[in-house]
C-alpha beads as a LAMMPS data file, in Angstrom:
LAMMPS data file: protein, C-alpha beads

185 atoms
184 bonds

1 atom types
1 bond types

-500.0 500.0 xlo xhi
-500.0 500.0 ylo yhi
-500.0 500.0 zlo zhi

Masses

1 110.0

Atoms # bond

1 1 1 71.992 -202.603 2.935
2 1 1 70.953 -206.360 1.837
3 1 1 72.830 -209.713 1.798
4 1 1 71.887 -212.608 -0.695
5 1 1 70.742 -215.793 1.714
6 1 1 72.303 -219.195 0.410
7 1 1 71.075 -221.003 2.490
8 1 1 67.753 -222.999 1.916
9 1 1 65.046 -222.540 5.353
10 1 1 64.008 -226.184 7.050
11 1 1 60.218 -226.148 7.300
12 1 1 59.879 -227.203 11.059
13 1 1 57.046 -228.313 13.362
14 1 1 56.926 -226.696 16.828
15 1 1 53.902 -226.445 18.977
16 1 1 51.847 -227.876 16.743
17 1 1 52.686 -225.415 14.010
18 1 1 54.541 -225.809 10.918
19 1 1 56.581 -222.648 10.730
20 1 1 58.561 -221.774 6.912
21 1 1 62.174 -222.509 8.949
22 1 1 64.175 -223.262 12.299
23 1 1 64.558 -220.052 12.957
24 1 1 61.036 -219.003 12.952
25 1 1 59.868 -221.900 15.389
26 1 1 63.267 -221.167 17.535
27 1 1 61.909 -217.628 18.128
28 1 1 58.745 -218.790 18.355
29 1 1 60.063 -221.056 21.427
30 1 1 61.879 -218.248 22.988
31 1 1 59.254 -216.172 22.739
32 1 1 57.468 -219.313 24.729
33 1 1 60.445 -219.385 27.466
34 1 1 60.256 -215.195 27.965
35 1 1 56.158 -216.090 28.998
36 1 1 55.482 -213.333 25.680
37 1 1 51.915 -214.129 23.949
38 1 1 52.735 -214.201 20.302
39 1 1 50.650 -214.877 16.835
40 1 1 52.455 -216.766 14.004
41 1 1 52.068 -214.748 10.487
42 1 1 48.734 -213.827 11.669
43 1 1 48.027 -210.432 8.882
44 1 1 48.275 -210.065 5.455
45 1 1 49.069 -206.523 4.944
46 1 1 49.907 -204.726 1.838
47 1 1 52.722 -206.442 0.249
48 1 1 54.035 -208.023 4.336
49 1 1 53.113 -210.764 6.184
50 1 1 54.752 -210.063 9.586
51 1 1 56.528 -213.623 10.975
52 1 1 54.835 -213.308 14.157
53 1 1 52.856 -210.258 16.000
54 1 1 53.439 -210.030 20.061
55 1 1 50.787 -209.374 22.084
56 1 1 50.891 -207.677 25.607
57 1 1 50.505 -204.767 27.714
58 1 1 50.225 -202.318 25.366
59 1 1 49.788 -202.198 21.808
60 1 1 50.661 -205.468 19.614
61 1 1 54.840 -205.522 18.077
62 1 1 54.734 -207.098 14.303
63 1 1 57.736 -209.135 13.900
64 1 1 59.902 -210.019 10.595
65 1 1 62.739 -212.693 11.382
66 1 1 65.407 -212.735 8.944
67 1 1 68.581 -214.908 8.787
68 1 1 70.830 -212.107 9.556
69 1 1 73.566 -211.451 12.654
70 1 1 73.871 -207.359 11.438
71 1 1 71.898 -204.626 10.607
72 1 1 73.341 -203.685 8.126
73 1 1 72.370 -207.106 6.291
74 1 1 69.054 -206.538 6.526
75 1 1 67.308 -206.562 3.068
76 1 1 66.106 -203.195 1.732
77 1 1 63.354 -204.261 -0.098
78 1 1 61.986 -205.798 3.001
79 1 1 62.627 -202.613 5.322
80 1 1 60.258 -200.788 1.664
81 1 1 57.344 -203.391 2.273
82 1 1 57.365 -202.857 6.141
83 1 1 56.837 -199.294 5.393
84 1 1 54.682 -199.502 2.610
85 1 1 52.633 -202.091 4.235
86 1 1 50.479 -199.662 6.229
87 1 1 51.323 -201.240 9.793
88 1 1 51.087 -197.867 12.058
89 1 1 52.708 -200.158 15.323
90 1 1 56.338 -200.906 16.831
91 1 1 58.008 -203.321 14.401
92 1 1 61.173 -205.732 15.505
93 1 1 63.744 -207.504 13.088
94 1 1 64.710 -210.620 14.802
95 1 1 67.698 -212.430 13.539
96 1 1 69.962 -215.803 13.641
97 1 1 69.838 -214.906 17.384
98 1 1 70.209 -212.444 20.298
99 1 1 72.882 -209.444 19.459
100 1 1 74.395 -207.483 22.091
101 1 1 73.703 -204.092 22.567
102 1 1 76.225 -200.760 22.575
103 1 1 77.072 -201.610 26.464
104 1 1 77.892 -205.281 25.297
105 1 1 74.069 -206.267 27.183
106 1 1 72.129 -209.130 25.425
107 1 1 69.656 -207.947 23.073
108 1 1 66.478 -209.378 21.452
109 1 1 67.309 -207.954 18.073
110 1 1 65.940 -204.151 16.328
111 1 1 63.382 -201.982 16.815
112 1 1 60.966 -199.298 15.232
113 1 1 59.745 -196.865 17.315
114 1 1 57.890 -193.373 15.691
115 1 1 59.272 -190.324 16.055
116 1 1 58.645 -187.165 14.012
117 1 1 61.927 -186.237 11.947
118 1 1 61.492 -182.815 9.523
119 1 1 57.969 -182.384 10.505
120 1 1 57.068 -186.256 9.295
121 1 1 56.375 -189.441 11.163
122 1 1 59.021 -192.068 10.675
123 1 1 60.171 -195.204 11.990
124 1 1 63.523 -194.886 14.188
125 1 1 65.174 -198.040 14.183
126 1 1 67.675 -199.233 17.185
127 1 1 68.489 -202.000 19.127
128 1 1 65.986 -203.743 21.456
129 1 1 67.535 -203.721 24.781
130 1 1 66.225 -206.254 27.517
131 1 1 64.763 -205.256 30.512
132 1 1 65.102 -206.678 34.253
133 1 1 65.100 -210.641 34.723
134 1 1 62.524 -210.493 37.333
135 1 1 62.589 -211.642 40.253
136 1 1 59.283 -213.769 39.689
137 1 1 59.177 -215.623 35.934
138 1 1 55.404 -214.777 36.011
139 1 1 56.217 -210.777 36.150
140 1 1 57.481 -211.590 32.676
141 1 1 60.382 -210.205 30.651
142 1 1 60.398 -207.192 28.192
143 1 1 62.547 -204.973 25.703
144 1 1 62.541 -201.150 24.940
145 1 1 64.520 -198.581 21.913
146 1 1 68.149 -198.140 22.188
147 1 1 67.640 -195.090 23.192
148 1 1 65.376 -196.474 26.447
149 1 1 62.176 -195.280 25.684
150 1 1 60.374 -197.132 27.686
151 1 1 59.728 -200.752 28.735
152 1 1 55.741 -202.170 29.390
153 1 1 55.181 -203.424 25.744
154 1 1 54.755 -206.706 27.039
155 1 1 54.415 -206.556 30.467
156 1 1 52.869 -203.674 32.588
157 1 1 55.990 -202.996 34.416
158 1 1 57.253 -199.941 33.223
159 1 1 59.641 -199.734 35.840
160 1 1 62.464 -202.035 34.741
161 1 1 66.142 -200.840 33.991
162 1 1 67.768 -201.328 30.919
163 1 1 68.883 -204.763 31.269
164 1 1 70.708 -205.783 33.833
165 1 1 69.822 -208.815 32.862
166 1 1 72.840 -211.392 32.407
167 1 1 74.250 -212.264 29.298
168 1 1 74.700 -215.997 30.852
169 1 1 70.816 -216.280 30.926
170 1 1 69.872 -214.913 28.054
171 1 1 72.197 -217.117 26.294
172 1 1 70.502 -219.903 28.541
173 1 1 67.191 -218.724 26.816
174 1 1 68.465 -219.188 23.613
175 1 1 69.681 -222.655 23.738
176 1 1 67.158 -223.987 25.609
177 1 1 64.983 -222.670 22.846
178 1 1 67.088 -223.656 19.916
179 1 1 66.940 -227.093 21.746
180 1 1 63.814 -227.738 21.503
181 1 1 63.528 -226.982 17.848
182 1 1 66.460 -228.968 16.938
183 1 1 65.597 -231.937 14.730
184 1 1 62.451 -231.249 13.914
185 1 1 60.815 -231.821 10.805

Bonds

1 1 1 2
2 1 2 3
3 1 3 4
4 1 4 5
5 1 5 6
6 1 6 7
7 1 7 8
8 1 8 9
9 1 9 10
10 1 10 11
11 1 11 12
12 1 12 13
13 1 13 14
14 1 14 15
15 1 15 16
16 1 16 17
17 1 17 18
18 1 18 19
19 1 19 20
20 1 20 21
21 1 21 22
22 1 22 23
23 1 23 24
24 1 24 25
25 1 25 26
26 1 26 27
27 1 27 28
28 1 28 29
29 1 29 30
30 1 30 31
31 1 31 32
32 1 32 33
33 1 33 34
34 1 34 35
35 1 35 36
36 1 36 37
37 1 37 38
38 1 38 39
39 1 39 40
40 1 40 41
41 1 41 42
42 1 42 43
43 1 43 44
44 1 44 45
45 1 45 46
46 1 46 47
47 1 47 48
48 1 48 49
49 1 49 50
50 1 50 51
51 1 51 52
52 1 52 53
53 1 53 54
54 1 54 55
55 1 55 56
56 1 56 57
57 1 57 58
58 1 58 59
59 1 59 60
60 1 60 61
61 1 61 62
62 1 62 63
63 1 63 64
64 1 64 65
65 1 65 66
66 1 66 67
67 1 67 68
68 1 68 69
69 1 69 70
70 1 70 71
71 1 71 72
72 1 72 73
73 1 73 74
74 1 74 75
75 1 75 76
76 1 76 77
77 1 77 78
78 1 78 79
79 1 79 80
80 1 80 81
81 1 81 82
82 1 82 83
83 1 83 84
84 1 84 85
85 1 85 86
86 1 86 87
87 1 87 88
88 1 88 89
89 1 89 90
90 1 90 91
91 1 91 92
92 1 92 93
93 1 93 94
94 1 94 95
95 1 95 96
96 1 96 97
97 1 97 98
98 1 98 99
99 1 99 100
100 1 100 101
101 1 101 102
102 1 102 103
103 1 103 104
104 1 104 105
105 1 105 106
106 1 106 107
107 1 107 108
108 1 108 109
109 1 109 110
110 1 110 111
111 1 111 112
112 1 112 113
113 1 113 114
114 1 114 115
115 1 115 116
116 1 116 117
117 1 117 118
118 1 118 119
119 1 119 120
120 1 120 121
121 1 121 122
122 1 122 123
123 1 123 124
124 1 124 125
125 1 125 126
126 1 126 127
127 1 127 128
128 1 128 129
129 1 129 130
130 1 130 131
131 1 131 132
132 1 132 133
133 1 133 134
134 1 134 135
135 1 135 136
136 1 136 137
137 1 137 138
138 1 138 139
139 1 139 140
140 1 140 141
141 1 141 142
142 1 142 143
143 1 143 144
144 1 144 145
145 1 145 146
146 1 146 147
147 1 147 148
148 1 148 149
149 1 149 150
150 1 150 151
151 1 151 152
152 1 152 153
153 1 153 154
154 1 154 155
155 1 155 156
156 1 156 157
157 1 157 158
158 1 158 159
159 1 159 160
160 1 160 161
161 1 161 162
162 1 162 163
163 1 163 164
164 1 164 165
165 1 165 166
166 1 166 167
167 1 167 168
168 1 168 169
169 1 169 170
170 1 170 171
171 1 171 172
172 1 172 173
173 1 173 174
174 1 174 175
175 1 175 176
176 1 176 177
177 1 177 178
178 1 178 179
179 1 179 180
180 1 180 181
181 1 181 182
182 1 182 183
183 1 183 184
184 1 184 185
């Protein structure tokens, strides 16, 4: 697991903050579109600074963004300081933007949930799937495990299905947030 990145990140400006590259302050604007309260690279753990940490219903999501359209391209060393890092949350891998998920449904990107495997607590990583669109914006949008755990990490409304949301909007989403980071310095 790894890939080498050639390419060099654009230090951009978006809401006032001057995030390390596009991609960062594109997520950041998503994040911003999807009504989700988010911190940028606001802990300094052991050997990982998380991108961004999301804040909402339940307990906060650290986020690492990573130039990456696979999983499987995902740099080991970075999944080692995650887990030696000592962050006991949900962690998500955002990367050059949304994926689909096994049912060919948008998705946000990867997450870490805990589960006990052999006796000992370990991160299970799978695909975020989106929630509901709901009907009201201000109900607010949110993601769950491959596997559907369970939604309300963002929202309290635990009671949205695996996303029917469309692919049409969340692609809307994404452009309209990688349009307003475009050409910014």
């Amino acid at each position: 697991m790894g890939v080498t990145y050639n390419i060099a990140a654009k230090p951009t400006f978006y809401d006032g903050i001057r995030f390390r590259s596009r991609l960062e302050a594109t997520w950041a604007a998503f994040f911003d579109l999807c009504r989700w309260r988010w911190e940028y690279e606001p802990l300094d753990l052991k050997g990982w600074v998380p991108d961004f940490v999301l804040h909402g219903a339940r307990d906060p999501v650290a986020v690492e963004v990573k130039p990456i359209w696979q999983w499987k391209d995902f740099p080991a060393v970075s999944l080692e300081k995650i887990d030696q890092s000592g962050w006991s949350g949900e962690v998500l891998v955002l990367g050059n933007g949304l994926i689909e998920d096994q049912f060919k449904r948008p998705a946000i990107g990867w997450l870490a949930e805990w589960a006990t495997v052999d006796g000992e607590p370990s991160r299970q990583w799978g695909r975020a799937s989106f929630g509901n669109w709901p009907e009201n914006p201000e109900d607010g949008l949110d993601f769950c495990h491959d596997v559907m755990s369970y939604f309300g990490r963002l929202t309290s409304n635990q009671d949205q299905n695996p996303c029917s949301c469309s692919s049409v909007y969340a692609k809307y989403l994404w452009t309209a947030s990688s349009n307003k980071t475009a050409w910014r310095r």
